[in-house]
C-alpha positions as CSV (number, residue, x, y, z in Angstrom):
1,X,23.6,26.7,51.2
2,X,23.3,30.3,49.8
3,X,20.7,31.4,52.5
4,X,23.3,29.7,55.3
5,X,27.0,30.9,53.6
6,X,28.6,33.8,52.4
7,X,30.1,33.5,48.6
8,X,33.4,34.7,49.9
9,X,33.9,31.6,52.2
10,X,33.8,29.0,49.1
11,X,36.9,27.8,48.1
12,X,38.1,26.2,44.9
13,X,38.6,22.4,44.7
14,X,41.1,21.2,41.8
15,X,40.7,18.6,39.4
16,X,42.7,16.4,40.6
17,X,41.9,16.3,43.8
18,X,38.0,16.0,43.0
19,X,36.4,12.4,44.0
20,X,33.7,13.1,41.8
21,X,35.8,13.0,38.9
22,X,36.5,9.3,39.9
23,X,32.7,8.0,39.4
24,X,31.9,10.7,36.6
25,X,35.6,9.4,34.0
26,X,35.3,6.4,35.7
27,X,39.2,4.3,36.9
28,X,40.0,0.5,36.2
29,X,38.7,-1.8,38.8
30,X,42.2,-2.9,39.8
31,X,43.3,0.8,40.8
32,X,40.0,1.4,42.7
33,X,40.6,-0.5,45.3
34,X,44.1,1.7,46.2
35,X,42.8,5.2,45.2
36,X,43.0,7.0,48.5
37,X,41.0,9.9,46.9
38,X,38.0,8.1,46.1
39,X,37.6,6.6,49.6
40,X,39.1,9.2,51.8
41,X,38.8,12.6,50.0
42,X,41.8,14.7,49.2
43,X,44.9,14.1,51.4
44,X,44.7,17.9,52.1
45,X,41.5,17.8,53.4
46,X,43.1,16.2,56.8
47,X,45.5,19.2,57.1
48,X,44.7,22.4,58.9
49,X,42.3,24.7,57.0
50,X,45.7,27.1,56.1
51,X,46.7,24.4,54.4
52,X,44.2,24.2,52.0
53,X,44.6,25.4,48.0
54,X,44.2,29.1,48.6
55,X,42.6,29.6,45.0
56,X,39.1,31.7,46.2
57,X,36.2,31.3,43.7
58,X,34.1,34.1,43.0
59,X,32.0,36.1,40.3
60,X,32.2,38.3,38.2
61,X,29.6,41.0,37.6
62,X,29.1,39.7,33.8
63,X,25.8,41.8,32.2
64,X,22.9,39.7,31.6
65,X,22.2,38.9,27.9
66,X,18.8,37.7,27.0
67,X,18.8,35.9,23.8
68,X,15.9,36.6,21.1
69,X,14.6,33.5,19.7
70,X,12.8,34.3,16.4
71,X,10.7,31.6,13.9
72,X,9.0,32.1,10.6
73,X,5.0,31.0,11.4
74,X,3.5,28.9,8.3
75,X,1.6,31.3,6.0
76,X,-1.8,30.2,7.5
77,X,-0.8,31.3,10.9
78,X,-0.8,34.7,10.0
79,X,-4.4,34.9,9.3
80,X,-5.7,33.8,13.5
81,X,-2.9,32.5,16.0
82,X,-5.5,30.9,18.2
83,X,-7.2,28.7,15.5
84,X,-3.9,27.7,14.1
85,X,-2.7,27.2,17.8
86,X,-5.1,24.7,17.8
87,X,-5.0,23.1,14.9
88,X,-1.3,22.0,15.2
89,X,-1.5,20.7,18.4
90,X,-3.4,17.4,17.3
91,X,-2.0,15.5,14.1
92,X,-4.8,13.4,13.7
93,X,-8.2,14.8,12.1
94,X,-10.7,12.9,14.6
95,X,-9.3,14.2,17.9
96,X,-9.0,17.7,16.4
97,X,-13.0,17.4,15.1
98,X,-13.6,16.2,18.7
99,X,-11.8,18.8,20.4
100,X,-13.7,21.8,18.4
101,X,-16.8,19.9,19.0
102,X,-16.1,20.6,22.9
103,X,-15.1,24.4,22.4
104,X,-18.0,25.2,20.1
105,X,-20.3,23.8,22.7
106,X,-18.6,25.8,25.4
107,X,-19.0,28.8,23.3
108,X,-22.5,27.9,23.2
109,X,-23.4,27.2,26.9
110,X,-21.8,31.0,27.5
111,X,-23.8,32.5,24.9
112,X,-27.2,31.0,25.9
113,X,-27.6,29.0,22.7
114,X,-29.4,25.7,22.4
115,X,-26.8,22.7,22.4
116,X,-26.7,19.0,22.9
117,X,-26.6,18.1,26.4
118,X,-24.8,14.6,25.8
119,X,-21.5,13.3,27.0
120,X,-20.4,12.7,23.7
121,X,-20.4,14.9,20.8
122,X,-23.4,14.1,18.3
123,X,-22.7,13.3,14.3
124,X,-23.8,16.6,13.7
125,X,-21.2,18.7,15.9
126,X,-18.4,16.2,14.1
127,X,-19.8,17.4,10.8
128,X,-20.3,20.9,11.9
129,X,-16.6,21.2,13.5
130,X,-15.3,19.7,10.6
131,X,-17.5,22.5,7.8
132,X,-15.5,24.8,10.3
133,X,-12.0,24.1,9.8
134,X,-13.2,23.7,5.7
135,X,-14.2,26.9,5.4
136,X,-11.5,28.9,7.3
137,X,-9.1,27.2,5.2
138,X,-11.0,27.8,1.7
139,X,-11.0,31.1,2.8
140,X,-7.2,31.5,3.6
141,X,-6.5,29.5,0.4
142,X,-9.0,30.9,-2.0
143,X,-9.7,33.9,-0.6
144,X,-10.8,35.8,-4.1
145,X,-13.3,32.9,-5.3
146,X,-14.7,32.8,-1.9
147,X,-16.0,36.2,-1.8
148,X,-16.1,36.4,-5.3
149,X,-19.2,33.8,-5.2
150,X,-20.2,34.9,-1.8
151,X,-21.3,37.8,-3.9
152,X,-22.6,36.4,-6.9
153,X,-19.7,37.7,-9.0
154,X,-18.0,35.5,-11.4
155,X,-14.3,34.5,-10.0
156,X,-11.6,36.2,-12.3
157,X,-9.9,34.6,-15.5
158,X,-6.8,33.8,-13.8
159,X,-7.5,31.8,-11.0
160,X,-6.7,27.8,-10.9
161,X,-10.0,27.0,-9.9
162,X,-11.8,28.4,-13.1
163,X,-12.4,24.8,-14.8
164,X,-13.7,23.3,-11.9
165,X,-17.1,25.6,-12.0
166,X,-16.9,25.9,-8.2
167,X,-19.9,27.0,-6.0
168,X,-21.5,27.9,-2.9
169,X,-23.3,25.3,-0.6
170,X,-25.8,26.3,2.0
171,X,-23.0,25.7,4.4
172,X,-20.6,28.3,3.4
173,X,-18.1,25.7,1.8
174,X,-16.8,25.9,-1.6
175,X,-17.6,22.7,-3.9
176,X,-17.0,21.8,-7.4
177,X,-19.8,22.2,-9.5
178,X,-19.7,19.1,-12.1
179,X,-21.7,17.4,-14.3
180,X,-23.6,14.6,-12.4
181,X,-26.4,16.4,-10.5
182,X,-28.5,13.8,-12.1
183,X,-26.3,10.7,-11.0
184,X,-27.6,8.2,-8.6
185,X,-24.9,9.2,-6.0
186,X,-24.3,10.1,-2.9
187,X,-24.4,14.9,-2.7
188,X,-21.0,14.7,-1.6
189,X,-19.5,12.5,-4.6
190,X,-21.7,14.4,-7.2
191,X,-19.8,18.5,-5.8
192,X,-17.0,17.1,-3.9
193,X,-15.6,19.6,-1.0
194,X,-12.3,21.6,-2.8
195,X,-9.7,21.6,-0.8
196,X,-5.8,22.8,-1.2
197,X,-2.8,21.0,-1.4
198,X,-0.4,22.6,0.8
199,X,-2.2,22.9,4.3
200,X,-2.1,21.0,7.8
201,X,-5.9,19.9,7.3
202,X,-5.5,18.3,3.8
203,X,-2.6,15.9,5.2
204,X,-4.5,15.1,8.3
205,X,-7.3,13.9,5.9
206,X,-5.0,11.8,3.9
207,X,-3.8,10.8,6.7
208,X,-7.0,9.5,7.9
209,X,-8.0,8.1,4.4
210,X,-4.6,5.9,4.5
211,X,-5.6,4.8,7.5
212,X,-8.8,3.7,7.0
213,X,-7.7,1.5,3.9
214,X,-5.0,0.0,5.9
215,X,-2.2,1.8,4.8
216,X,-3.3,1.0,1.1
217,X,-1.4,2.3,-2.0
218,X,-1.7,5.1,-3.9
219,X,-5.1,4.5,-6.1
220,X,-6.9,3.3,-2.8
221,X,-6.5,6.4,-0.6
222,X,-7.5,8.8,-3.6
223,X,-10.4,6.6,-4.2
224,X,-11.2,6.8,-1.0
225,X,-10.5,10.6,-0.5
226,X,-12.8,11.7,-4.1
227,X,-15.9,10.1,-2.4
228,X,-15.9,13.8,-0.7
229,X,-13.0,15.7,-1.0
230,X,-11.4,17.3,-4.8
231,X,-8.2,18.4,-3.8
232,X,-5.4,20.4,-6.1
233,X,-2.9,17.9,-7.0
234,X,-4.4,15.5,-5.3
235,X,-1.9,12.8,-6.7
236,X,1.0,14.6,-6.0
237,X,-0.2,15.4,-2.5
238,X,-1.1,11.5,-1.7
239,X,2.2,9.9,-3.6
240,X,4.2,12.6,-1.1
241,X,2.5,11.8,2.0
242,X,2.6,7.6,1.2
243,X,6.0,7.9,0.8
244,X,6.8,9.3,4.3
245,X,4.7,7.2,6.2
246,X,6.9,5.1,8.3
247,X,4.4,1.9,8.4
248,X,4.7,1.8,4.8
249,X,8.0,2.8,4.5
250,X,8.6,-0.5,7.0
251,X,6.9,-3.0,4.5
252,X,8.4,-1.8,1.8
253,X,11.9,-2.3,2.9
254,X,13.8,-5.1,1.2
255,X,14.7,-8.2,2.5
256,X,18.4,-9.5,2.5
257,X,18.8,-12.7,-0.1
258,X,21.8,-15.2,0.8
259,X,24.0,-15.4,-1.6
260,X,23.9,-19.1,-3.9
261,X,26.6,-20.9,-4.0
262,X,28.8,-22.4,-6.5
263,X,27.2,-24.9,-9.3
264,X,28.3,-28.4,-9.3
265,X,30.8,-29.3,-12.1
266,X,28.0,-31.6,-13.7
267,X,26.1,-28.4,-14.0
268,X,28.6,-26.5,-15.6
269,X,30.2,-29.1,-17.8
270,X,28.7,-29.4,-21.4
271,X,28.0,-33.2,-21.9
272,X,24.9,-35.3,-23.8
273,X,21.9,-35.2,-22.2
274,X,20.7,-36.8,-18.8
275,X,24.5,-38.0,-18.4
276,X,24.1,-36.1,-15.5
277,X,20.7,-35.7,-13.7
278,X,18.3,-35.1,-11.0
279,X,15.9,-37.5,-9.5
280,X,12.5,-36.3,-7.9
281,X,10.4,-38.7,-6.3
282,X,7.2,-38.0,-4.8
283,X,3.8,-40.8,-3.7
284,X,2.3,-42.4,-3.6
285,X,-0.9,-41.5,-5.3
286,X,-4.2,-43.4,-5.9
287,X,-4.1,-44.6,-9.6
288,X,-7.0,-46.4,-11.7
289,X,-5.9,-48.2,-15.3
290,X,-9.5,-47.4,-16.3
291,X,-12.9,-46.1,-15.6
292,X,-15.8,-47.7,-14.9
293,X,-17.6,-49.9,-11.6
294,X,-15.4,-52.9,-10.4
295,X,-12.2,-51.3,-10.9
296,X,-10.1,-50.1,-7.9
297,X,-7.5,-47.9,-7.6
298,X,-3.8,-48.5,-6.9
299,X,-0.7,-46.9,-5.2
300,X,1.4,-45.0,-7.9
301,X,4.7,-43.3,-7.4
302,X,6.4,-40.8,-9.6
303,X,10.0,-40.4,-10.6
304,X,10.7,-37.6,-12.5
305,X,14.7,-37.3,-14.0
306,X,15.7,-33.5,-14.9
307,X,19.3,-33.3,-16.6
308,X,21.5,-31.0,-15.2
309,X,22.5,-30.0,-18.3
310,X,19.4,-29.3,-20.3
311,X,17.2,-29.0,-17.8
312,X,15.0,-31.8,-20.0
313,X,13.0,-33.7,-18.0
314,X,10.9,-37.2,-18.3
C-alpha cells in the first residue's frame, strides 16, 4: 500500500463511522442485526468522493528518539561476559555440565588436542566441566586465598576462610583441609569442595541436591550437599532456596477444615453419668472361653456405651 499510494491521498475515517470499532467494543446482539454500519460501511461512503470527511491525515516530521536501556550485571559478570553468558542461560547444573562438556571438546578438536570421540560426553568431561565452573567461581569469590595458596603464602588474618585450613588440590580447586585424612571415607567427604553462598552455581547445586532427595527438607539436602560440597552458610543458603521452591511450597499449603457444627443439648447439658450416651457396636469376632484342644471358638460382638457427658465409657 505504501509502494502503490501516495501519503497525501489517505484520508481520515472518524470514530464513529468506523466498522471496526463494532467487532473490536463489541454491540448487543439485538442492535446487530439493524446496525447499518457494521454491514454496509459508513452511509457516506455511498456519496460522491467530495462528499467525504475532508479531515486529511498526515505526519509530522517528529525527530527520532532512541531510548537507552541500561541494567546493573551481577557482580560475577564483570569478571568474563561470555562465561557468565553462559552460565545463566541454563538453570539446571546437568545441562550446563553437558553443554561445557561440548564446547571444551570443540575447543579441543580446533586446537589439535586428544579428545573423546563419543557421542556422549564421558564421566570425566562431566567432572572436568564441572572443576571448571568451581574454580572460576573460587577465584571470583576468593580471589586473595586463591593466589595466596597458589603461591605457597599463608592467606591473611582477616579473611572468612581462615578456620577452615583451606588448600590446594591437584586440580586447581580450593578444599577444606580438616581433620579426617585418616577416615575411611570417600576424598571428597574427608576436604569437601568450598564453595560461596551468594552465586548462580551454588543454587543450581542445591537445586540439584533437592532434587535428588525428592524435594526433601532441610537436613536431607545439606546432608546430601556435605558429601562433597562446604559451602558458607550453607543453612541459610538451603532454608532460602527450600522455601521458594514452588513444589514444596505446593505441599506445604494448608488444607481448608469445615467448620463443626453445633453440639447436641445432651452434650452440653451437665447431668449424671451415661444418662445420655453413645452406643458403638462392632462384630462379630471369633471368641474362645478357654484354651486348650476341643474347645472351639464362637461369634462375639461388642457394645461399647461412651456418655456424652463424661466421655466414660464401658
Amino acid at each position: 500500500m505504501q509502494e502503490l499510494t501516495h501519503i497525501d491521498c489517505w484520508m481520515y475515517v472518524p470514530t464513529k463511522s468506523n466498522p471496526a470499532d463494532v467487532a473490536s467494543r463489541g454491540v448487543y446482539p439485538s442492535q446487530l442485526g439493524t446496525l447499518d454500519m457494521w454491514w454496509f460501511g459508513p452511509s457516506w461512503l455511498q456519496n460522491d468522493k467530495s462528499e467525504w470527511p475532508k479531515q486529511i491525515f498526515g505526519f509530522n516530521n517528529v525527530p527520532e528518539v532512541t531510548t537507552l536501556l541500561t541494567t546493573q550485571a551481577p557482580p560475577e559478570l564483570t569478571e568474563d561476559l561470555g562465561a557468565m553468558g553462559l552460565l545463566y542461560k541454563y538453570s539446571n547444573i546437568n545441562t550446563l555440565v553437558g553443554v561445557t562438556c561440548w564446547c571444551n571438546r570443540y575447543i579441543a578438536i580446533k586446537l589439535k588436542k586428544p579428545h573423546p570421540t563419543s557421542a556422549w560426553s564421558t564421566a570425566s568431561e562431566r567432572r572436568e566441566a564441572l572443576h571448571l565452573w568451581i574454580r572460576y567461581f573460587q577465584k571470583i569469590h576468593f580471589a586473595n586465598e586463591v593466589s595466596c595458596l597458589s603461591q605457597g603464602r599463608p592467606i591473611s588474618s582477616k579473611s572468612k576462610l581462615l578456620k577452615l585450613n583451606p588448600m590446594i588440590d591437584e586440580n586447581g580447586i580450593l578444599r577444606l583441609n580438616g581433620r579426617l585424612k585418616n577416615a575411611i571415607l570417600s576424598a571428597s567427604e574427608r576436604f569437601p569442595i568450598i564453595l560461596p553462598k551468594e552465586s548462580k552455581l551454588t543454587k543450581m547445586l542445591i537445586d540439584q541436591g533437592h532434587t535428588s532427595t525428592m524435594h526433601g527438607g532441610k537436613q536431607a539436602t545439606l546432608n546430601l550437599l556435605r558429601r562433597r560440597y562446604l559451602i558458607i552458610d550453607c543453612r541459610v543458603a538451603v532454608h532460602k532456596f527450600i522455601r521458594k521452591c514452588v513444589t514444596c511450597i505446593r505441599h506445604r499449603a494448608q488444607s481448608t477444615n469445615q467448620i463443626m457444627g453445633n453440639l447436641p443439648t445432651a452434650r452440653c447439658t451437665p447431668a449424671v453419668p451415661f444418662k445420655h450416651s453413645g452406643l458403638d457396636y462392632a462384630g462379630p469376632y471369633a471368641i474362645r472361653t478357654s484354651k486348650g484342644r476341643g474347645h472351639h471358638s464362637y461369634k462375639g460382638w461388642i457394645a461399647l456405651f461412651v456418655c456424652l457427658n463424661t466421655r466414660a465409657r464401658q
